[in-house]
N, CA, C and O atoms as a printed pandas DataFrame, in Angstrom:
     atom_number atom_name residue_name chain_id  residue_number  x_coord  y_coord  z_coord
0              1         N          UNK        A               1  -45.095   58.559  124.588
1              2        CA          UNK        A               1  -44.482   59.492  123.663
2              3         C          UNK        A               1  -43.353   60.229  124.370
3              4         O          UNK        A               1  -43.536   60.915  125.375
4              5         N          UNK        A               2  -41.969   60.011  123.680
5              6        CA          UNK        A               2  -40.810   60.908  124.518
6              7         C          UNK        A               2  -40.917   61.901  124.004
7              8         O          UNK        A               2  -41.296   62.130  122.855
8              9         N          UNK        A               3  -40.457   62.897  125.144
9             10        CA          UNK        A               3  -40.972   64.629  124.683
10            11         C          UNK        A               3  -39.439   64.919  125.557
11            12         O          UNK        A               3  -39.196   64.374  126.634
12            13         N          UNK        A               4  -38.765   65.601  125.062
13            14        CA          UNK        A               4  -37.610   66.340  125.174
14            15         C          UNK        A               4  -37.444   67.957  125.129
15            16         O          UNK        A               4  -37.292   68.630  124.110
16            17         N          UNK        A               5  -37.508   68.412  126.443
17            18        CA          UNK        A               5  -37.322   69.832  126.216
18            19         C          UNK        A               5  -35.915   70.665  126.964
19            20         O          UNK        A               5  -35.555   70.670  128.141
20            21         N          UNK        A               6  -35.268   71.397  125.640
21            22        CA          UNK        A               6  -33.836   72.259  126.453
22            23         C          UNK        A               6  -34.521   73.463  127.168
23            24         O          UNK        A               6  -35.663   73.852  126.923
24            25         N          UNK        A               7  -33.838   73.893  127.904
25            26        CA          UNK        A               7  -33.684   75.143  128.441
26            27         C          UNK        A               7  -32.482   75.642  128.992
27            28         O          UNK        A               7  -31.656   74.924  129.556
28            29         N          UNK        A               8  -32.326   77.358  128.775
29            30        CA          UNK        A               8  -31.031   77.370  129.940
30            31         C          UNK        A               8  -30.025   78.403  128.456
31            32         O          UNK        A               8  -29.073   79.158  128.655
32            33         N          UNK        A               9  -30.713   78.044  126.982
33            34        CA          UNK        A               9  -29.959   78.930  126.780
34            35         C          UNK        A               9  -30.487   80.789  126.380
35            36         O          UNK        A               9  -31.471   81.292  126.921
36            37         N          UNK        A              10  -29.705   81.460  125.484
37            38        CA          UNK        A              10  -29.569   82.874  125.585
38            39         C          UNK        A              10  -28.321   83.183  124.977
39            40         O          UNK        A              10  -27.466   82.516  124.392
40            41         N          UNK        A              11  -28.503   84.806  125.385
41            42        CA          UNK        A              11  -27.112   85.404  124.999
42            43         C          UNK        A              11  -26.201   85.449  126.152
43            44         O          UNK        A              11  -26.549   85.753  127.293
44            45         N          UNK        A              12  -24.647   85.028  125.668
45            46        CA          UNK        A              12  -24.018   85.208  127.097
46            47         C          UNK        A              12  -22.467   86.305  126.264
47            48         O          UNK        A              12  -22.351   86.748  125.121
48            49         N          UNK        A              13  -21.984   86.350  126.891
49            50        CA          UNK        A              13  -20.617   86.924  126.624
50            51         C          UNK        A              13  -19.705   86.298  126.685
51            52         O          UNK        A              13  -19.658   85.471  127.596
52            53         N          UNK        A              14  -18.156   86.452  125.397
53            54        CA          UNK        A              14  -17.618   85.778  125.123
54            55         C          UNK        A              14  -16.755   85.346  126.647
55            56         O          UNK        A              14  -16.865   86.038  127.659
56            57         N          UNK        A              15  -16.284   84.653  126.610
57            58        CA          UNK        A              15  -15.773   83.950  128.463
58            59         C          UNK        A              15  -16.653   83.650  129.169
59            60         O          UNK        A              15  -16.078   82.903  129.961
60            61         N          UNK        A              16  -17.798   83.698  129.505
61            62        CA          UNK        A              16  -19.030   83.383  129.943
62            63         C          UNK        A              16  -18.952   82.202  130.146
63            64         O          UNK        A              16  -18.106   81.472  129.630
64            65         N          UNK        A              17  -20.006   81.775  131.093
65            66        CA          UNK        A              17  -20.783   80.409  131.114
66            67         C          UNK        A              17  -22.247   79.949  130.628
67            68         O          UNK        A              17  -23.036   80.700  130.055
68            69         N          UNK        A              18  -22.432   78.920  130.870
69            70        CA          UNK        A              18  -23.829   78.562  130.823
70            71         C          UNK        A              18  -24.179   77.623  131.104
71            72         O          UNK        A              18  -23.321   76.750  130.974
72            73         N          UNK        A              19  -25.354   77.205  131.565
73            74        CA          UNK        A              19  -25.551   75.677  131.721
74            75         C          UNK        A              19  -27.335   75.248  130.888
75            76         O          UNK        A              19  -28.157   76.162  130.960
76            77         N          UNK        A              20  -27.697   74.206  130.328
77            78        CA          UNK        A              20  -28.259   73.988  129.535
78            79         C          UNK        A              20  -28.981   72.398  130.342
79            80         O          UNK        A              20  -28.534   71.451  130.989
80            81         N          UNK        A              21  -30.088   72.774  129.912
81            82        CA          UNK        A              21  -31.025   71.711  130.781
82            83         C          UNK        A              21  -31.720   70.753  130.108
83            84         O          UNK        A              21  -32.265   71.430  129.236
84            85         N          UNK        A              22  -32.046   69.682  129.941
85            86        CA          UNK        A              22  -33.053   68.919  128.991
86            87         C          UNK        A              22  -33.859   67.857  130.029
87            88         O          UNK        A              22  -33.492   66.867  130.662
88            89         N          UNK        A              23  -34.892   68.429  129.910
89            90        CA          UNK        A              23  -36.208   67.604  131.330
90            91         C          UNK        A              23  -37.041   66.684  129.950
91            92         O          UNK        A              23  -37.548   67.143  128.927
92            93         N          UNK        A              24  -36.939   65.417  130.365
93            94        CA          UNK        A              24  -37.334   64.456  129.380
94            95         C          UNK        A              24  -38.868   63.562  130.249
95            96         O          UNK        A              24  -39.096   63.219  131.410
96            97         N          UNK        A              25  -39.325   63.509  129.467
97            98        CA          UNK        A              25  -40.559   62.723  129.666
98            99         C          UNK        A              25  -40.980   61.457  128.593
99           100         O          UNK        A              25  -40.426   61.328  127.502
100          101         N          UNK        A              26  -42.072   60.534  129.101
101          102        CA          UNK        A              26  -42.447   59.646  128.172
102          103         C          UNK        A              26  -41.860   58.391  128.018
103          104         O          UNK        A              26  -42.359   57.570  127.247
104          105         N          UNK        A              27  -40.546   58.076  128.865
105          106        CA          UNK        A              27  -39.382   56.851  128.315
106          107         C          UNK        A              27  -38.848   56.729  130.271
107          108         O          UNK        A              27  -38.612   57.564  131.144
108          109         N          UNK        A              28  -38.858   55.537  130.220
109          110        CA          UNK        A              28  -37.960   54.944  131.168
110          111         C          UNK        A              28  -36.484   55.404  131.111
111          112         O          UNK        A              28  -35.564   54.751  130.618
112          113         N          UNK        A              29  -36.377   56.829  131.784
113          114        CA          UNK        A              29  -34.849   57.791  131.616
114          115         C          UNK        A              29  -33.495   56.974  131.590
115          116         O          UNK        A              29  -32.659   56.995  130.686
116          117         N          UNK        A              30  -33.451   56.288  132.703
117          118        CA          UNK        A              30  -32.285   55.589  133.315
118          119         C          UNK        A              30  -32.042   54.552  131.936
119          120         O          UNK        A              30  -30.814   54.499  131.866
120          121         N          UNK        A              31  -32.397   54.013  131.219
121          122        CA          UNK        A              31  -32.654   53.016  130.056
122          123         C          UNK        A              31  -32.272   53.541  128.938
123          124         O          UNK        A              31  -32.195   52.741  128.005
124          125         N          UNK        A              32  -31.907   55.020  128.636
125          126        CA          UNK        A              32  -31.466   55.297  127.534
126          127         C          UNK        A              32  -29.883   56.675  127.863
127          128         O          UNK        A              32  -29.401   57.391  128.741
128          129         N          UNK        A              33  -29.770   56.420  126.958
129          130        CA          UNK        A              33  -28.308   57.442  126.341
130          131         C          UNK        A              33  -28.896   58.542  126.384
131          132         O          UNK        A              33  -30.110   58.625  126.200
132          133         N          UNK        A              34  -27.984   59.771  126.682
133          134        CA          UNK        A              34  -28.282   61.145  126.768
134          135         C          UNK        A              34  -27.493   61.552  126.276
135          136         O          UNK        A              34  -26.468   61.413  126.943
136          137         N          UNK        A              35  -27.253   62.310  124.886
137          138        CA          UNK        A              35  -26.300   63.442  123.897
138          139         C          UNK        A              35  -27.169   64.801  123.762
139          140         O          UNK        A              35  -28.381   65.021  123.760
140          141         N          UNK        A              36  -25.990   65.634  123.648
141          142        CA          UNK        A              36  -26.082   66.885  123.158
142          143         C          UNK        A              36  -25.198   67.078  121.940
143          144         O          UNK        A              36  -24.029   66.719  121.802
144          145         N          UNK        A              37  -26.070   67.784  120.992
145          146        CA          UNK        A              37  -25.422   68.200  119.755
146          147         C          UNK        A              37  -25.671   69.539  119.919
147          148         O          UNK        A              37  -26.131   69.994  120.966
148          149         N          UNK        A              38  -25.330   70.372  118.712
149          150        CA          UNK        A              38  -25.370   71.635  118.349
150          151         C          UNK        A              38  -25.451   72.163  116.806
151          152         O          UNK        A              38  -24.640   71.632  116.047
152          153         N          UNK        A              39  -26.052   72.832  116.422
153          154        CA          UNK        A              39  -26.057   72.877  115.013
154          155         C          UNK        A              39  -26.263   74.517  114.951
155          156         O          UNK        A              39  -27.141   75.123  115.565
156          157         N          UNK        A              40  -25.033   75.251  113.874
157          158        CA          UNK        A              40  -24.799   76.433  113.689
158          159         C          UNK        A              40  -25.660   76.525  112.588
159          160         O          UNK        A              40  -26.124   75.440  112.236
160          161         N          UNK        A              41  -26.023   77.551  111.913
161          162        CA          UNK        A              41  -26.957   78.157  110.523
162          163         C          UNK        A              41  -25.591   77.716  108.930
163          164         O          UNK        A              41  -24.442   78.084  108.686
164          165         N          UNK        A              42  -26.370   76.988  108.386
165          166        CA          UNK        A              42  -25.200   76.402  107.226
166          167         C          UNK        A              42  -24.703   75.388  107.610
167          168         O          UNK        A              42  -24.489   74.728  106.593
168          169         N          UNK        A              43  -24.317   74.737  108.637
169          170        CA          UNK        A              43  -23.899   73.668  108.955
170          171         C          UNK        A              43  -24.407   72.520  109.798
171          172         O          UNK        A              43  -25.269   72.482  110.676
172          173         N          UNK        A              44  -23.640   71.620  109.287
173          174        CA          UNK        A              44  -24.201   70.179  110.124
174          175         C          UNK        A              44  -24.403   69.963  111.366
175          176         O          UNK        A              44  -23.455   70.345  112.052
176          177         N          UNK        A              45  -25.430   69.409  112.064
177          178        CA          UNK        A              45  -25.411   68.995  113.667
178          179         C          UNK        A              45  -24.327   68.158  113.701
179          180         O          UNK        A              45  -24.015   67.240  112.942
180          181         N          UNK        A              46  -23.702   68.673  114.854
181          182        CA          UNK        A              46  -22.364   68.119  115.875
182          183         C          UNK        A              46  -22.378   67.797  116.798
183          184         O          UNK        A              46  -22.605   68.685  117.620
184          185         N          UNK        A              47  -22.173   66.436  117.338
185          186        CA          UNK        A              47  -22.096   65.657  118.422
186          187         C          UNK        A              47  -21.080   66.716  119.472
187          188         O          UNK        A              47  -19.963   67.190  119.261
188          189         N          UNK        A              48  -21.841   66.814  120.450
189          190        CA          UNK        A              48  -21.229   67.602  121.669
190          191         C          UNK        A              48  -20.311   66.983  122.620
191          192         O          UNK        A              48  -19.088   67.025  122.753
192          193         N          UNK        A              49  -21.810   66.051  123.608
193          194        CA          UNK        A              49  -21.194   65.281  124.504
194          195         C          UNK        A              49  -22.318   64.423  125.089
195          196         O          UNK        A              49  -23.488   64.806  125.062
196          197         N          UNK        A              50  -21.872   63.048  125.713
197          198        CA          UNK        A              50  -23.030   61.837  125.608
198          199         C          UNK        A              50  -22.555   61.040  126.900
199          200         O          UNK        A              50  -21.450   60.671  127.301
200          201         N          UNK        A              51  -24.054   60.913  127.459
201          202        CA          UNK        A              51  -23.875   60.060  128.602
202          203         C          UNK        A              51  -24.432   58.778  128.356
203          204         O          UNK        A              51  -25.400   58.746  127.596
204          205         N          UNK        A              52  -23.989   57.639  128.877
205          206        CA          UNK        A              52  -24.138   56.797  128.393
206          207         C          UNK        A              52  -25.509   56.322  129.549
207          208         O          UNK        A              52  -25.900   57.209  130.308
208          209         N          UNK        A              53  -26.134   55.025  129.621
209          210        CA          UNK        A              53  -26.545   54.289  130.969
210          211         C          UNK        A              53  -26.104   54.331  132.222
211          212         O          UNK        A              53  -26.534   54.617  133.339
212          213         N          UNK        A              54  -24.938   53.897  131.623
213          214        CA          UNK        A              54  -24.093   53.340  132.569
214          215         C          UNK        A              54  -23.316   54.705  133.515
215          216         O          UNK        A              54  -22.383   54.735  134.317
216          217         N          UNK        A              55  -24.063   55.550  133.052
217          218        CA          UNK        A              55  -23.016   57.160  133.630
218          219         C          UNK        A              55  -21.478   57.385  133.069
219          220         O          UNK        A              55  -20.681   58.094  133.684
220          221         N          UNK        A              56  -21.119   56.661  131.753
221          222        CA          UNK        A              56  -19.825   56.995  131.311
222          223         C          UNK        A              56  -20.520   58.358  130.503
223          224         O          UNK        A              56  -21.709   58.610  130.309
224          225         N          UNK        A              57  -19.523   58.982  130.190
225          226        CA          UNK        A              57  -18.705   60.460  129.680
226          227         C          UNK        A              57  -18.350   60.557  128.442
227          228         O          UNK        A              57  -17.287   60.002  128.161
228          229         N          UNK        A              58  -19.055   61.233  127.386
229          230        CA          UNK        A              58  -18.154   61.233  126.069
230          231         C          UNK        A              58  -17.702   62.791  126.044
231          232         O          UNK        A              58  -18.086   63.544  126.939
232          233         N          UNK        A              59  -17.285   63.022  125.514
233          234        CA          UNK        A              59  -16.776   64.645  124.859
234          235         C          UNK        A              59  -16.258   64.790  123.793
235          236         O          UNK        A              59  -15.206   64.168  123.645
236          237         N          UNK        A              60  -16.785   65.708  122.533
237          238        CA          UNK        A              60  -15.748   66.072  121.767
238          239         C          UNK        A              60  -14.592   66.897  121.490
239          240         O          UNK        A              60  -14.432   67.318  122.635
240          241         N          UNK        A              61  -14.006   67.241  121.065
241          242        CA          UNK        A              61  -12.829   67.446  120.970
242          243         C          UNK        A              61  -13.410   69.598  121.360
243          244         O          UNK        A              61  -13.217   70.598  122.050
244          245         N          UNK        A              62  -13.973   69.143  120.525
245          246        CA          UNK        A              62  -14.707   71.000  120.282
246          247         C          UNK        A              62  -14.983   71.870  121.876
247          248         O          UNK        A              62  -14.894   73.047  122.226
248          249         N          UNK        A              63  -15.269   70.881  122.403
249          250        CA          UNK        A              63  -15.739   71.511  124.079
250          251         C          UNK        A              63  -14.985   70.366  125.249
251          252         O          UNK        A              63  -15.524   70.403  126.355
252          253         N          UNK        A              64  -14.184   69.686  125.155
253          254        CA          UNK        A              64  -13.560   68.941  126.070
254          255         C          UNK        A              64  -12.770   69.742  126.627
255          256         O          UNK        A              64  -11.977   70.387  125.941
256          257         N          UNK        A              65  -12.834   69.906  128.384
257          258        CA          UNK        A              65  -11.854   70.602  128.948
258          259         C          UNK        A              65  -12.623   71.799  129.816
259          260         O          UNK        A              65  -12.470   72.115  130.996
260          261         N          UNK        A              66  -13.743   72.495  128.520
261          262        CA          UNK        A              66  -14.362   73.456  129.086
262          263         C          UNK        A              66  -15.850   73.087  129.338
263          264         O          UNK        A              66  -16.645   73.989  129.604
264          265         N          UNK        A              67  -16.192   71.994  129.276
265          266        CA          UNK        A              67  -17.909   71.160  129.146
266          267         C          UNK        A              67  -17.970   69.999  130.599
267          268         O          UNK        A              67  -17.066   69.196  130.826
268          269         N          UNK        A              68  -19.046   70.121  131.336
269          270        CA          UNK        A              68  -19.437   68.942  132.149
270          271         C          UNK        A              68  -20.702   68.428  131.580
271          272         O          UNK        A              68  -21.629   69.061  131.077
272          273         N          UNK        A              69  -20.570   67.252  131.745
273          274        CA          UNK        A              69  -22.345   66.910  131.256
274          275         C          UNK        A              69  -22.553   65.987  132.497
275          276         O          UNK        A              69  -21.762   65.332  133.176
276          277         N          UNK        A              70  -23.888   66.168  132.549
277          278        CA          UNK        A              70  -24.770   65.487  133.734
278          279         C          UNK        A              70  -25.722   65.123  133.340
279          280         O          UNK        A              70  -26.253   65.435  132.274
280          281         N          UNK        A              71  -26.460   63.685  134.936
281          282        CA          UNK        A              71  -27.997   63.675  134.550
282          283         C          UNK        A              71  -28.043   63.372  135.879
283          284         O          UNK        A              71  -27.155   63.122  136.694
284          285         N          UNK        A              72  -29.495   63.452  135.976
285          286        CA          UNK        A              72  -30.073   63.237  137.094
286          287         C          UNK        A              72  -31.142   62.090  136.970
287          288         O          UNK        A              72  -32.304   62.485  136.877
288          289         N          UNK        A              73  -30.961   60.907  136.957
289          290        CA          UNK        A              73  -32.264   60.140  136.826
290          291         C          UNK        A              73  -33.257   59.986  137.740
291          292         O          UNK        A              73  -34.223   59.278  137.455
292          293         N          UNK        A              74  -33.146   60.763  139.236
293          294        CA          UNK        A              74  -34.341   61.169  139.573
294          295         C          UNK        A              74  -35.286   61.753  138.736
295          296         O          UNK        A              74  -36.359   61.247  138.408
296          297         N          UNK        A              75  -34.801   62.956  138.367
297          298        CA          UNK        A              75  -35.332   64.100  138.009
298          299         C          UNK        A              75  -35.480   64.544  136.264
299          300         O          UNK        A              75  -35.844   65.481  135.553
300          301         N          UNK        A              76  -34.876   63.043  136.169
301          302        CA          UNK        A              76  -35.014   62.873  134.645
302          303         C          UNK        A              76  -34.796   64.201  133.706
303          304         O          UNK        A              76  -35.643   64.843  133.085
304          305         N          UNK        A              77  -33.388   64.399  133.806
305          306        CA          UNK        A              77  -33.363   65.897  133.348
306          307         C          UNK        A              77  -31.653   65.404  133.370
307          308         O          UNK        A              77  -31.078   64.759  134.247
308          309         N          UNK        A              78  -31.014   66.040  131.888
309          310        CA          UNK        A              78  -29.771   65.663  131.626
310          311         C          UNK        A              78  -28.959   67.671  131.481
311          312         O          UNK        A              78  -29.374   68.534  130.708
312          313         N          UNK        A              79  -28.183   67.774  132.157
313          314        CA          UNK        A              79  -27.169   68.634  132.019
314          315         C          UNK        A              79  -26.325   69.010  130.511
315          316         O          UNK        A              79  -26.368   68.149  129.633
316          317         N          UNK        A              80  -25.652   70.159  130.273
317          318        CA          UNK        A              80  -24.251   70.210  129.980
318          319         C          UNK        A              80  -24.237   71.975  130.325
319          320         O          UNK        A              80  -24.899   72.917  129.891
320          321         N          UNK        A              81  -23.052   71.840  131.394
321          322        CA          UNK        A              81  -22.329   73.355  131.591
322          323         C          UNK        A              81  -21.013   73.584  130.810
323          324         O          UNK        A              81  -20.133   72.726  130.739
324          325         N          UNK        A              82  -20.923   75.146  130.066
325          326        CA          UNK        A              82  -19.872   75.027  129.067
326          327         C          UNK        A              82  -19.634   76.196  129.849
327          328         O          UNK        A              82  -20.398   76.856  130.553
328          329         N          UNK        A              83  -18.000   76.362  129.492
329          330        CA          UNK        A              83  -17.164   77.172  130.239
330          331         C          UNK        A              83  -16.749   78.290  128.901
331          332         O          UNK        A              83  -17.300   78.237  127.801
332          333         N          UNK        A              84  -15.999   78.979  129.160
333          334        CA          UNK        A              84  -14.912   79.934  128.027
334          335         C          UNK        A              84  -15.095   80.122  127.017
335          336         O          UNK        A              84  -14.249   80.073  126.125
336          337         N          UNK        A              85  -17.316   80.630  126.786
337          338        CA          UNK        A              85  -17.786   80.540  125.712
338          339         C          UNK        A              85  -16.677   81.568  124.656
339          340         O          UNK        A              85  -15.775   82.367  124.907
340          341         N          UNK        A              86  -17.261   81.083  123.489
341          342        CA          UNK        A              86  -16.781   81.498  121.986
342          343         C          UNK        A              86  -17.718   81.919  121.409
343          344         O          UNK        A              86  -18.811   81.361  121.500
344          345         N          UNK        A              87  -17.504   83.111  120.601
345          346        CA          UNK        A              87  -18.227   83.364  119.265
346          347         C          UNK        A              87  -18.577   81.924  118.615
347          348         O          UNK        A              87  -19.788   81.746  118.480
348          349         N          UNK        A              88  -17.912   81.075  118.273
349          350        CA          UNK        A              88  -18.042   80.299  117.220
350          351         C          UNK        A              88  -18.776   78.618  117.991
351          352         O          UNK        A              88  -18.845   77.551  117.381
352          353         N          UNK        A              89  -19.241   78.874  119.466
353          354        CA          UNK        A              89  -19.881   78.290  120.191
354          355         C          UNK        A              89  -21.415   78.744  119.610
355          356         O          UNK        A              89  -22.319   77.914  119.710
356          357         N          UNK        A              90  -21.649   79.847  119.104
357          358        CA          UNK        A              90  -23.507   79.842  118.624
358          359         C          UNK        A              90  -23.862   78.858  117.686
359          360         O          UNK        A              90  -23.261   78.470  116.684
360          361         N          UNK        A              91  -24.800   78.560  118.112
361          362        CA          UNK        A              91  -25.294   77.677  117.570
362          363         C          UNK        A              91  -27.000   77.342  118.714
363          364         O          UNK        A              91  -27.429   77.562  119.847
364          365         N          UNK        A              92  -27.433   76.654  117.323
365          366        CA          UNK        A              92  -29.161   75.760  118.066
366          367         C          UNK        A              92  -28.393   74.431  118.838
367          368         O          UNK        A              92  -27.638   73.704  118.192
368          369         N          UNK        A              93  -28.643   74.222  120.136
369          370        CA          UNK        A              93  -28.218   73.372  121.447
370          371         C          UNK        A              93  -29.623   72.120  121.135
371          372         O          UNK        A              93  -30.791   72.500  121.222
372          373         N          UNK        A              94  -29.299   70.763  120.805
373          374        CA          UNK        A              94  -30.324   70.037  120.676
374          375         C          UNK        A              94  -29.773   68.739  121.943
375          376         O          UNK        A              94  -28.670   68.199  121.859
376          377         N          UNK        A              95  -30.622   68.473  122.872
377          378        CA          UNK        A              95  -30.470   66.871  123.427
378          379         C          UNK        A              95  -31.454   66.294  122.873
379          380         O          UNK        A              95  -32.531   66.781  122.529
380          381         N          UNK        A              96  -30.947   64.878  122.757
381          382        CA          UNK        A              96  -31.342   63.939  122.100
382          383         C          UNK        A              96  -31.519   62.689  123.023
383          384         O          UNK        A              96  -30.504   62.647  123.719
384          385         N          UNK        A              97  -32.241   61.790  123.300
385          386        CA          UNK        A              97  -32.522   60.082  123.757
386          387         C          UNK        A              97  -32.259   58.717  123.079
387          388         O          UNK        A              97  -33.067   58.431  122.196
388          389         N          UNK        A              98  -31.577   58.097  123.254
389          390        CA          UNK        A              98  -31.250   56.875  122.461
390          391         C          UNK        A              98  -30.561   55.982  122.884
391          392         O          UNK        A              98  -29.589   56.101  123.630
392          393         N          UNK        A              99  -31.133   54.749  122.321
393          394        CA          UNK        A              99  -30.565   53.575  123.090
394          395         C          UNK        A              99  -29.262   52.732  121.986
395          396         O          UNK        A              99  -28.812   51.593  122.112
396          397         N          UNK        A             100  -28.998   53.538  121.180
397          398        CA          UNK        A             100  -27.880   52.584  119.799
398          399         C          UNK        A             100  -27.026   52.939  120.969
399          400         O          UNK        A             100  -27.137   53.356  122.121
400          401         N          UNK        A             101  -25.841   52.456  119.843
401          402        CA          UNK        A             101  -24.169   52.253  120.395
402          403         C          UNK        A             101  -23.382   53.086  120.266
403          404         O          UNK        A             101  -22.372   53.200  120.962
404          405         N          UNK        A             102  -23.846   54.118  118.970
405          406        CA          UNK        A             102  -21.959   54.510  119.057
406          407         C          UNK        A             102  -22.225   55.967  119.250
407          408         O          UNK        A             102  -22.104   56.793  118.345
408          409         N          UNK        A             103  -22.725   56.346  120.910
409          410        CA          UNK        A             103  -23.192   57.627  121.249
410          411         C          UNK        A             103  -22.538   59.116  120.703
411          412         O          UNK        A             103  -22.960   60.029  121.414
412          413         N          UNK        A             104  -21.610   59.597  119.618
413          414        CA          UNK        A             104  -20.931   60.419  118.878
414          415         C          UNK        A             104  -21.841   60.170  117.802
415          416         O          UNK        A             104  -21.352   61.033  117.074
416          417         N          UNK        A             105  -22.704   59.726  117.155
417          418        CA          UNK        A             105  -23.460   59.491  116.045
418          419         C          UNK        A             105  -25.089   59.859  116.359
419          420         O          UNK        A             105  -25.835   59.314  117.172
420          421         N          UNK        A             106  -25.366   60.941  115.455
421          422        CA          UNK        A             106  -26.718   61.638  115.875
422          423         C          UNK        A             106  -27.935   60.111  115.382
423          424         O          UNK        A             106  -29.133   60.310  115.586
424          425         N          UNK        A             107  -27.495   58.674  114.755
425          426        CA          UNK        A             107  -28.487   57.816  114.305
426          427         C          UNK        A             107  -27.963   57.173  115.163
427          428         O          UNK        A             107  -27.187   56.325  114.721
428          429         N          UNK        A             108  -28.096   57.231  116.669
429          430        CA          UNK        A             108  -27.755   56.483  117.524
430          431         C          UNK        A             108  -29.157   57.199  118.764
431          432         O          UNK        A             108  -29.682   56.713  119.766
432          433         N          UNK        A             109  -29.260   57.980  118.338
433          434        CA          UNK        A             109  -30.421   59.000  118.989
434          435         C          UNK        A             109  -32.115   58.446  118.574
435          436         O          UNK        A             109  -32.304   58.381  117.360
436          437         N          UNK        A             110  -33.380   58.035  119.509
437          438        CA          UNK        A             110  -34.741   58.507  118.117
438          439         C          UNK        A             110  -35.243   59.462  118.778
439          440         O          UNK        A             110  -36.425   59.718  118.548
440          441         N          UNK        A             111  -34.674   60.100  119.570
441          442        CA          UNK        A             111  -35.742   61.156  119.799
442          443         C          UNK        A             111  -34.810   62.631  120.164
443          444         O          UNK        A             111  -33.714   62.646  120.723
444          445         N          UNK        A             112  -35.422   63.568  119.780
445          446        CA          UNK        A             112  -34.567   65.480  120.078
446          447         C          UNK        A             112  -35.317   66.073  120.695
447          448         O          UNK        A             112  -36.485   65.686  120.666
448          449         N          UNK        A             113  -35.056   66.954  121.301
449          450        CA          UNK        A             113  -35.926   68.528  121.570
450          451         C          UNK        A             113  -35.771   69.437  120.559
451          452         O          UNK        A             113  -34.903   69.447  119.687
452          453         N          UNK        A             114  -36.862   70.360  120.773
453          454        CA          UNK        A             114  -36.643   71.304  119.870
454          455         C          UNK        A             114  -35.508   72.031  119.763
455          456         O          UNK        A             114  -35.743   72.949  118.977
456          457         N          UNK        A             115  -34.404   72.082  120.156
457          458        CA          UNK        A             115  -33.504   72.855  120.592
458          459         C          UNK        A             115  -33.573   74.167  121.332
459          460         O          UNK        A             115  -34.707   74.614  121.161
460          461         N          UNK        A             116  -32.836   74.995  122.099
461          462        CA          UNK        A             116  -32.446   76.028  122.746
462          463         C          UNK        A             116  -31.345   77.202  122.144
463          464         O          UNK        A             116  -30.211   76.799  121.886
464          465         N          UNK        A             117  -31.595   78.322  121.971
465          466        CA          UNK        A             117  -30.596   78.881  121.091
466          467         C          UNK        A             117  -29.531   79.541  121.884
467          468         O          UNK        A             117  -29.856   80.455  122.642
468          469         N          UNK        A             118  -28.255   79.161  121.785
469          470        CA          UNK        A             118  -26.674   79.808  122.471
470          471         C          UNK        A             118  -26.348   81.255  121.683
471          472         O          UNK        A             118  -25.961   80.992  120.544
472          473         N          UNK        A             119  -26.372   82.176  121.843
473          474        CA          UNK        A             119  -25.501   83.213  120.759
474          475         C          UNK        A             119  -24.456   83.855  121.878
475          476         O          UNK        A             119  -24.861   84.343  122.934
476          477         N          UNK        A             120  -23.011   83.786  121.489
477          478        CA          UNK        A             120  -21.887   84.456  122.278
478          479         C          UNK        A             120  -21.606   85.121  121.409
479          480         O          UNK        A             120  -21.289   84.823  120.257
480          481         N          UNK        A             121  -21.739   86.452  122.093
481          482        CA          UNK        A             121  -21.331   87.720  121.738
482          483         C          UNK        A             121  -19.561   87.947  122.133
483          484         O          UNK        A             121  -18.996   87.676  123.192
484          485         N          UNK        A             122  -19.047   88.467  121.016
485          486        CA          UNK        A             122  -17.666   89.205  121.386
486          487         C          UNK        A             122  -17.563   90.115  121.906
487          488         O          UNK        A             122  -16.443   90.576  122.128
């Protein structure tokens, strides 16, 4: 059974940092895709940023520039540090596991954590 858990978020202040943790269990780590989405109150979950197997890099447009994402397949635990938080950065922080293709697509994911909650204060 894959079990996915975030940690790492909170309240930070607007310019702030943070870094956000997801320690995964249950699945042969190295074998699957690692994304982070985010989903604000009223709106749709949004593809963040996605590591592939292979250690390639996705980013969206929304946090590219100010976002690193990582993993550690020792330690089976996937990263993302965001830089020059925003008000409009709150949102529920979800990583997700999955082995599809087109890692920007949350049905490319079968498994989430419960999410972690971000709120940036102005």
């Amino acid at each position: 059974q894959v079990q996915l858990v975030e940690s790492g978020g909170g309240l930070v202040q607007a310019g702030g940092s943070l870094r956000l943790s997801c320690a995964a269990s249950g699945l042969t780590f190295s074998t699957y895709a690692m994304g982070w989405f985010r989903q604000a109150p009223g709106k749709e979950r949004d593809f963040l940023t996605a590591i592939s197997r292979g250690g390639t890099v996705y980013y969206s447009d929304s946090v590219k520039g100010r976002s690193t994402a990582s993993r550690d397949n020792v330690k089976n635990t996937v990263f993302l540090e965001m830089n020059s938080l925003k008000p409009e950065d709150t949102a529920v922080y979800y990583c997700a596991a999955g082995r599809g293709v087109t890692l920007t697509r949350a049905y490319a994911y079968d498994s989430w954590g419960p999410g972690t909650q971000v709120t940036v204060s102005s």
